[in-house]
C-alpha positions as CSV (number, residue, x, y, z in Angstrom):
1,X,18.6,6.9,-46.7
2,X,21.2,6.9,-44.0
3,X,21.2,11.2,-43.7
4,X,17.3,10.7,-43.5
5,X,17.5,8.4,-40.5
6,X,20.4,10.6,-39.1
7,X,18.3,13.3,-39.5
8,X,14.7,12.1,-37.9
9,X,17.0,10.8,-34.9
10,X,18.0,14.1,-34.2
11,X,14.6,15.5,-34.6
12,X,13.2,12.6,-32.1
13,X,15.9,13.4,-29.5
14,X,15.1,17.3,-30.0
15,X,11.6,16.3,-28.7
16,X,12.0,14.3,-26.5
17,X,14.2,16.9,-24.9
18,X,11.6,19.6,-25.7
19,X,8.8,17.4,-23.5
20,X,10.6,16.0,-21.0
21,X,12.0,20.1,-20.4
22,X,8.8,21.4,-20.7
23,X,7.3,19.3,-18.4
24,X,9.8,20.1,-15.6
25,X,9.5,23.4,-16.2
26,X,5.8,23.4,-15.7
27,X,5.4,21.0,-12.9
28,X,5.7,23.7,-10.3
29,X,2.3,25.6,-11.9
30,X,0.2,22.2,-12.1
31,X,0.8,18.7,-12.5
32,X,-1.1,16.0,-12.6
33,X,-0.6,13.1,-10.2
34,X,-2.1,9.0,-10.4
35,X,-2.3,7.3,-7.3
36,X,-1.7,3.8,-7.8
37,X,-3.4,1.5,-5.2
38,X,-5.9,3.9,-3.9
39,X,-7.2,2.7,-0.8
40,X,-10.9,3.7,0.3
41,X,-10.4,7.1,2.1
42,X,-11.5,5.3,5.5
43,X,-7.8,3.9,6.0
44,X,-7.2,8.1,6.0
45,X,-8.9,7.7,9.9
46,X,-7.3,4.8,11.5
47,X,-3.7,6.7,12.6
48,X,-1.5,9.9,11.6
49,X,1.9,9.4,12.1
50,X,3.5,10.6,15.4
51,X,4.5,14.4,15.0
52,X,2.4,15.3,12.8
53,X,-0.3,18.2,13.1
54,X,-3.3,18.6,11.5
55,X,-4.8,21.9,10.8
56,X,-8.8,22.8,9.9
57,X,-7.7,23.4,7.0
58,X,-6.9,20.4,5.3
59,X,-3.7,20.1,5.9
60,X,-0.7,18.3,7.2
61,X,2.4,19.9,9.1
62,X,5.7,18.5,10.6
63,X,7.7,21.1,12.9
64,X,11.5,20.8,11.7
65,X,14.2,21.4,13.8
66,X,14.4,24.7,13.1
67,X,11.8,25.6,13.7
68,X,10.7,25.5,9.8
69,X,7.6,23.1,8.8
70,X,6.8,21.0,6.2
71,X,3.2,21.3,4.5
72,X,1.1,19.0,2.9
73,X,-2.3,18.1,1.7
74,X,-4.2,15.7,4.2
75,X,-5.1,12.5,2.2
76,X,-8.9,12.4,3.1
77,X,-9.0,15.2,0.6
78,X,-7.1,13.7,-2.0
79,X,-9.3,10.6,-1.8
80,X,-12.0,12.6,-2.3
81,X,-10.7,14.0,-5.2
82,X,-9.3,11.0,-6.7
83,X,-7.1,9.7,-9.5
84,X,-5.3,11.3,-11.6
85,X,-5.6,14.7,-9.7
86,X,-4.3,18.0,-11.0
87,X,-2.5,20.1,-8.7
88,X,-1.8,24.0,-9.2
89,X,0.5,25.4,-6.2
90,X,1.3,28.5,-5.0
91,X,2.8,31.0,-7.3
92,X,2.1,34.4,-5.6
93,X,5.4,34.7,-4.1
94,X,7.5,33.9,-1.0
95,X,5.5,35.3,1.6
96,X,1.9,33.8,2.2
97,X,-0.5,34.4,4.9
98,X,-2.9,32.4,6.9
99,X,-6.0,31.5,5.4
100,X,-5.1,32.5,1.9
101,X,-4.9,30.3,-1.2
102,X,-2.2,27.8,-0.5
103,X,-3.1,25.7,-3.6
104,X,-5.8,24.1,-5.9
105,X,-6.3,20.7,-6.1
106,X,-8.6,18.9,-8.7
107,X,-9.6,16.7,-11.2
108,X,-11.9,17.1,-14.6
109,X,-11.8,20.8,-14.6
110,X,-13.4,21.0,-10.9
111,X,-11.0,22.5,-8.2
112,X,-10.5,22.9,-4.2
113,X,-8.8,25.7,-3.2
114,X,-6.6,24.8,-0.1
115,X,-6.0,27.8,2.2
116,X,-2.5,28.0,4.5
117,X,-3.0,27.3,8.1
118,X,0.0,29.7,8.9
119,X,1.8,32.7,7.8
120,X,5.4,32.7,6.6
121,X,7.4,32.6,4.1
122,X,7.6,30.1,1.5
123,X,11.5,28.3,1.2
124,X,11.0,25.5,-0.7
125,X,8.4,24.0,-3.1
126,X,7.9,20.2,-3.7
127,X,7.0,19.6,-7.5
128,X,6.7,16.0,-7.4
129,X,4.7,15.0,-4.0
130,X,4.0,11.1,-4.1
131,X,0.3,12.3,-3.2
132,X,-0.7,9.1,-1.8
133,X,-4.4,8.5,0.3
134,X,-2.2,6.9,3.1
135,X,0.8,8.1,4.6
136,X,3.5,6.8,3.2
137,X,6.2,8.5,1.6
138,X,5.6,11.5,4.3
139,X,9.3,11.1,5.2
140,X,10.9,10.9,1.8
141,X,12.9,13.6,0.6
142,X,10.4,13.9,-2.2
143,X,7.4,12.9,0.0
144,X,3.9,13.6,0.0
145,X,4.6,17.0,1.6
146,X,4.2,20.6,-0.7
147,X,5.7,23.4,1.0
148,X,8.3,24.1,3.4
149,X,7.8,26.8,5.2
150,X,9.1,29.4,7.7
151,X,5.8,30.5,9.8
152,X,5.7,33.6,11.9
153,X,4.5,33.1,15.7
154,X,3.5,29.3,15.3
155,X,3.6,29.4,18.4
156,X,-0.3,30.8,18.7
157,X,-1.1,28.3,15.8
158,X,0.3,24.8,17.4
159,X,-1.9,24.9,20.3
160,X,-5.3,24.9,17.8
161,X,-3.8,22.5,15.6
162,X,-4.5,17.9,16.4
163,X,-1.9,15.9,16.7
164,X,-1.8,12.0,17.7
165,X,-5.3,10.7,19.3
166,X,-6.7,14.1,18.6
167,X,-5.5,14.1,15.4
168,X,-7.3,10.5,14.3
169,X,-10.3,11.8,16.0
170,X,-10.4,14.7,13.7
171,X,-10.4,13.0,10.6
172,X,-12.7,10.0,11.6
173,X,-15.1,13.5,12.4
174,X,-14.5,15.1,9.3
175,X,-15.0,11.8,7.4
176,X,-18.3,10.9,8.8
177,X,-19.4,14.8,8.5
178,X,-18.3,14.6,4.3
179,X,-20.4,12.0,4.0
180,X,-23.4,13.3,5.8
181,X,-22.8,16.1,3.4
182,X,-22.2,13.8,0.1
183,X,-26.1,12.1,1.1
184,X,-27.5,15.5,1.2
185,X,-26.3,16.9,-2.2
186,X,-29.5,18.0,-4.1
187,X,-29.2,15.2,-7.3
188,X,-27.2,13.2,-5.5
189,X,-28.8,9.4,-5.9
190,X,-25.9,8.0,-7.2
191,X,-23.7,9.5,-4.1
192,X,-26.9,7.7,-2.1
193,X,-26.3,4.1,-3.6
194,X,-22.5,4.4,-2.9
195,X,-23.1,5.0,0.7
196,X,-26.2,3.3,1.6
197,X,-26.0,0.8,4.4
198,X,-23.1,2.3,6.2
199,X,-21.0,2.0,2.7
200,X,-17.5,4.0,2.5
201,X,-17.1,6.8,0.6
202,X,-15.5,5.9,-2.6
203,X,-12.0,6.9,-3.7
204,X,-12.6,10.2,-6.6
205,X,-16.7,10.5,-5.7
206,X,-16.2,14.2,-6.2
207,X,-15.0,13.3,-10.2
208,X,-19.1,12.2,-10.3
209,X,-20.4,15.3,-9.0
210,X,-20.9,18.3,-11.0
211,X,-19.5,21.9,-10.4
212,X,-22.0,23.2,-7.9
213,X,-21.3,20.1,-5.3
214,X,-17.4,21.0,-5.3
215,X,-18.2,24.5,-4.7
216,X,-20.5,23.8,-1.9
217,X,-18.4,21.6,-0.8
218,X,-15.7,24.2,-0.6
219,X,-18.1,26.6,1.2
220,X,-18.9,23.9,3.6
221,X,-15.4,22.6,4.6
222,X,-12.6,24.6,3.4
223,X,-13.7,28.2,3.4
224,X,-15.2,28.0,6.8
């Protein structure tokens, strides 16, 4: 009795070890991600923190001292995709270049494809961003930022990116334009209940929506 204990120990602890490896080992390719206390995405549009620059993309960047930047995934599109996303980063290489894939986000088996708003050279991956709708954790060495990067000529990129009041006034436009768009989805009436009367849109409404609203939202917003 005692070797057959002994012996399923060792084959729990083998496990264990097995998972726990396997799922470091695959975080970098996709991982999925809950968001305790999601907040509605309309706390996204009251303030960005100072020095950081928002890109039409989707995105997020702080300019590091050497010149380098860290990249992340603005929360209004994280809201939109809701809890627990699924996030597939870049695995092409070090070198990316502007306006190609960046990353997938999703949820369900429905995906966003992110594009990079520079080009560069990829230095360091973040497996476990904290992914929160708000902006917290954006200095944490294991914040909500993805990729740090070292672009070529940002110089010519900075000046078309937002930052401060520009910044909150190009989320509060983007917001208001999604859900203009979410109203005028073909099939939409549950999107149309959510938002009547001046409602917020609700934290995950893409995870209601079928395949053909993500991709046209994708055409719409982040292919554009």
């Amino acid at each position: 009795m005692v070797v057959v204990l002994a012996i399923l120990t060792v084959a729990v602890l083998i496990a264990a070890n097995y998972f726990l490896v396997q799922r470091r080992r695959g975080v970098v390719a996709g991982v999925e991600h809950g968001l305790p206390g999601l907040t509605p995405l309309s706390e996204a549009v009251k303030r960005v923190p100072r020095g950081v620059f928002l890109q039409p993309t989707f995105t997020w960047s702080r300019i590091l001292e050497g010149g380098e930047l860290l990249v992340g995934v603005h929360p209004l599109l994280l809201g939109l995709v809701g809890a627990p996303y699924h996030i597939e980063l870049h695995e092409g290489g070090p070198q990316v270049k502007k306006g190609e894939p960046l990353l997938r986000v999703g949820r369900n088996g429905h995906f966003l494809t992110v594009r990079s708003p520079v080009t560069g050279r990829i230095l360091e991956v973040n497996p476990t961003p904290s992914g929160e709708t708000e902006w917290s954790g954006l200095h944490e060495q294991h914040g909500s930022w993805l990729y740090r990067i070292e672009p070529e000529q940002v110089e010519f990129e900075v000046p078309t990116w937002s930052i401060a009041d520009s910044a909150v006034d190009w989320t509060r436009s983007q917001y208001h334009q999604l859900r203009e768009h979410l109203l005028r989805l073909p099939g939409g009436a549950g999107v149309g209940v959510a938002l009547a009367d001046g409602g917020e849109i609700p934290s995950g409404i893409l995870a209601t929506l079928d395949g053909a609203a993500w991709q046209d939202l994708q055409r719409t917003f982040l292919d554009s």
